[in-house]
C-alpha positions in Angstrom: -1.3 58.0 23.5 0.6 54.9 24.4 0.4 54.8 27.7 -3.4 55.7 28.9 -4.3 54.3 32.8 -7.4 55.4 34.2 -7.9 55.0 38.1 -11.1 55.7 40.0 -10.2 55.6 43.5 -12.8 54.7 46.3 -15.2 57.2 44.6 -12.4 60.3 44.9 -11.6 62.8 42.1 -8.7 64.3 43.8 -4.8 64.6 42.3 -3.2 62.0 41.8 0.7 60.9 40.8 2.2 58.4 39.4 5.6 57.9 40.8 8.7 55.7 39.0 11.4 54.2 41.7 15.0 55.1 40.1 17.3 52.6 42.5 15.1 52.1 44.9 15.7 55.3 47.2 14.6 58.2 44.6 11.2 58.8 43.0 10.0 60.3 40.2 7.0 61.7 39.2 6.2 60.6 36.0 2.9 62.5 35.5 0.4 64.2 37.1 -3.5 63.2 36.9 -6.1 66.0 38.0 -9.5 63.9 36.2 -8.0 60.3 37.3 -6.2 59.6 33.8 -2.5 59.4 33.5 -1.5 59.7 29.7 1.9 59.9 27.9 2.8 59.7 23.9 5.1 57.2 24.3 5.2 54.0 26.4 6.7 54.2 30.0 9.3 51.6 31.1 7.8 48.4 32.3 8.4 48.1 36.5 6.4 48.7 39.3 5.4 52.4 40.0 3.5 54.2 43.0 0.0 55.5 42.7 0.0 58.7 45.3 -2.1 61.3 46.5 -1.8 65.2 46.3 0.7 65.1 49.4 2.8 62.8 47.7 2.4 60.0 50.1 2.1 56.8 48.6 -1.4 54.6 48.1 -0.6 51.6 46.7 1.7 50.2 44.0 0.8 48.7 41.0 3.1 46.8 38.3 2.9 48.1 34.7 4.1 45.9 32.1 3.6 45.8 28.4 -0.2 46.9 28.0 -0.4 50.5 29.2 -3.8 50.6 28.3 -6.3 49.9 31.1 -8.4 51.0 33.8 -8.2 50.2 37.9 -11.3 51.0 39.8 -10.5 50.4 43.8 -13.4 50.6 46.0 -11.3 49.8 49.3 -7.8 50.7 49.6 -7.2 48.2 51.8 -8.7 45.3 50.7 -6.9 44.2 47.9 -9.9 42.0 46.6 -11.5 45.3 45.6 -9.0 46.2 43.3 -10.2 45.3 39.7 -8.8 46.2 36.2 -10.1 45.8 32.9 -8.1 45.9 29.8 -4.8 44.3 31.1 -4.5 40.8 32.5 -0.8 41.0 33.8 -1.9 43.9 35.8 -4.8 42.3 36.7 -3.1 38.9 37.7 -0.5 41.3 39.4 -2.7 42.0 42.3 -4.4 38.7 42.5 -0.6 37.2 43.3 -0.1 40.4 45.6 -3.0 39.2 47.7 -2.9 35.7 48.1 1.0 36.3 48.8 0.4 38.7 51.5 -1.8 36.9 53.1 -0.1 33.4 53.2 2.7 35.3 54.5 0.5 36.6 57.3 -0.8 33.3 58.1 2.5 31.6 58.1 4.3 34.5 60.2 1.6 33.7 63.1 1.2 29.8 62.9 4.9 30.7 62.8 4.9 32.6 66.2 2.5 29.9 67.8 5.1 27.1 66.9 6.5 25.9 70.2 2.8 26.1 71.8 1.4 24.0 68.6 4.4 22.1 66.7 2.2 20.4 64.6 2.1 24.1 63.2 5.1 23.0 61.2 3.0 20.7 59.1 0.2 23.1 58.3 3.3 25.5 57.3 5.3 23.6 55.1 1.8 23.1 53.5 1.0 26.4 53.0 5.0 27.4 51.3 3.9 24.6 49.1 0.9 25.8 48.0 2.0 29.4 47.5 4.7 27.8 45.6 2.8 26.4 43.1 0.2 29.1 43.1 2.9 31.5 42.2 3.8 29.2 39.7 0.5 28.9 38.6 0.0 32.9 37.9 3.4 32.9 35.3 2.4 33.9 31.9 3.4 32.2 28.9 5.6 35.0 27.4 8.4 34.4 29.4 9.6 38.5 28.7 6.2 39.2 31.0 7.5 41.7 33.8 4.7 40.0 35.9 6.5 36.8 35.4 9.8 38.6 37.1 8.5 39.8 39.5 6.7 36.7 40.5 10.3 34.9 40.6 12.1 37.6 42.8 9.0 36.9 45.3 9.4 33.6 45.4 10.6 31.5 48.6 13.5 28.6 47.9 12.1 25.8 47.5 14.1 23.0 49.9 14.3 19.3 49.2 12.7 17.0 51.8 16.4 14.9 52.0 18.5 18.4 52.8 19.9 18.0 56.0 21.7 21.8 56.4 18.2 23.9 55.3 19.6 27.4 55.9 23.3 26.6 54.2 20.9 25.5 51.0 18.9 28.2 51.0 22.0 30.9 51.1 23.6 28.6 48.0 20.5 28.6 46.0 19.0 31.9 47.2 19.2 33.9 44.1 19.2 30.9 41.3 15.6 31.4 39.9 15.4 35.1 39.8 15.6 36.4 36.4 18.4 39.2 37.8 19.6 40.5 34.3 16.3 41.4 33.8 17.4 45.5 34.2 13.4 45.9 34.5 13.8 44.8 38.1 15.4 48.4 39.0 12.2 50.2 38.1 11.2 48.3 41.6 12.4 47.9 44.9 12.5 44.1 44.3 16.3 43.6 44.3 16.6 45.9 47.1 14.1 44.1 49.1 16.4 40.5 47.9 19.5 42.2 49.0 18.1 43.5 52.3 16.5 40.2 53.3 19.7 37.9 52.1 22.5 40.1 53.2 20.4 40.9 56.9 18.8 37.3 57.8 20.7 35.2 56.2 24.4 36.5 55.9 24.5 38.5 59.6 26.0 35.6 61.7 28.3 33.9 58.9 31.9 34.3 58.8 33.4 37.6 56.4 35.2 34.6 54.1 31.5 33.0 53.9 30.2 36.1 53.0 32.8 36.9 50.5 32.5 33.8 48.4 28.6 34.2 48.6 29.1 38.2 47.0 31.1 36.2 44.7 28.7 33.8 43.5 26.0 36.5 43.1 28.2 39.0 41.0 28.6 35.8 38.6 25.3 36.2 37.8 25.7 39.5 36.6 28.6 39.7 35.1 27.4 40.6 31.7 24.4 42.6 32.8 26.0 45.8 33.7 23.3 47.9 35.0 22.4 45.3 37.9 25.8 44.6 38.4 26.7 48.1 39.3 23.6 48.6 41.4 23.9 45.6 43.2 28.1 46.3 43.6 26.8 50.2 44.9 24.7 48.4 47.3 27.4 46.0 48.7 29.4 49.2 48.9 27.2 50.6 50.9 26.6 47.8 52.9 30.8 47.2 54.0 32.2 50.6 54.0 32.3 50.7 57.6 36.0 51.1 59.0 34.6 50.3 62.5 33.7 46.8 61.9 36.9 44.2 61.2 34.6 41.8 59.7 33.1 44.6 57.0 36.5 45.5 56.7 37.6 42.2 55.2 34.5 41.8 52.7 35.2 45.8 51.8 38.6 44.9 50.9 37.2 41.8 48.8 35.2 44.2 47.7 37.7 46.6 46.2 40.5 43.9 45.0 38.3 42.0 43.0 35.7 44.6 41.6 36.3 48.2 42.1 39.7 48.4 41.3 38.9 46.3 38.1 
């Protein structure tokens, strides 16, 4: 076989599935385990897929990249330090990153909530995006074609110069210039959706619809030659401004369909 993942979880030999995202909304099973090995002749495309139990319901995910042949023993499902593979770094290094991300995150979100109790909470969390940063950084591997290495990137926060004076207005300009988006590998994940979502609904909800216009611009220039993401991400956007209720979605749908659709 190509592809050969063995999983012994928290002592269990139950069914499991491994489940493929297809645009973020529809999953597949790929195959079917009932002695804790998934197998398949050929190799599986690279992305990150869902471990899940006889009801279907999602475990955990876990990214598979190049080398499909490994083992994952988890003791703890929810601790993420019990999590430990042998016979494939990237997959390995995969869930180092997704721990120590999630739990900076955690940290920051409730120094973050403490803030106007403890503003000297700003320090210790400007310190902490920093040293996420480079420990992000840190985990890329030196084949740049490394799926972990994608992934890692569309995780990643913006980093802001100290002598920026309009933070947010850099962030939006800058949000999406590091992640390797023509990388079609990123739909077998929900980590363009999850990009999307968090630009489009933090960022983009208060600007103006001729703001968020030249902003869908910009992005779409990205992808102009990679197809596959540039339909997704013009499907989403779709989506997104179809809504004749809404002036303001009105105008960006219109944008929408003068520059793009009807092309």
């Amino acid at each position: 076989s190509q592809m050969k993942i063995k999983v012994n979880l928290e002592n269990k030999n139950e069914v499991l599935y491994l489940v493929k995202y297809k645009s973020d909304k529809t999953q597949i099973i790929i195959d079917t385990s009932y002695n804790n090995v998934f197998s398949n002749s050929e190799k599986i495309p690279e992305g990150i897929y869902i471990i899940s139990d006889k009801k279907q319901q999602p475990i955990f995910e876990i990214l598979i990249g190049k080398d499909q042949k490994f083992s994952l023993t988890v003791d703890n499902v929810m601790d993420l330090n019990s999590y430990k593979v042998k016979g494939c770094k990237e997959t390995s290094s995969y869930f180092d990153v997704y721990s120590k991300t999630t739990h900076n995150i955690l940290y920051i979100k409730a120094l973050e909530s403490e803030i106007k109790y403890n503003p000297n909470n700003k320090a210790k969390i400007d310190s902490l995006k920093k040293s996420l940063y480079e420990y992000q950084e840190s985990m890329l591997r030196k084949d740049n074609n490394s799926f972990l290495n994608t992934y890692i990137k569309s995780i990643e926060k913006v980093i802001v110069p100290q002598d920026i004076e309009h933070i947010e207005k850099y962030i939006i300009e800058h949000y999406f210039d590091n992640i390797p988006l023509c990388d079609s590998r990123i739909l077998n994940s929900r980590l363009l959706k999850n990009k999307l979502d968090n630009f489009f609904n933090n960022y983009m909800k208060l600007q103006s619809p001729v703001y968020i216009s030249e902003q869908i611009d910009n992005l779409l220039s990205k992808v102009k030659d990679c197809h596959e993401v540039r339909d997704y991400i013009l499907w989403y956007l779709y989506s997104r401004y179809f809504n004749t209720d809404n002036t303001d979605d009105e105008f960006i749908y219109i944008h929408l369909v003068d520059n793009y659709f009807s092309k």
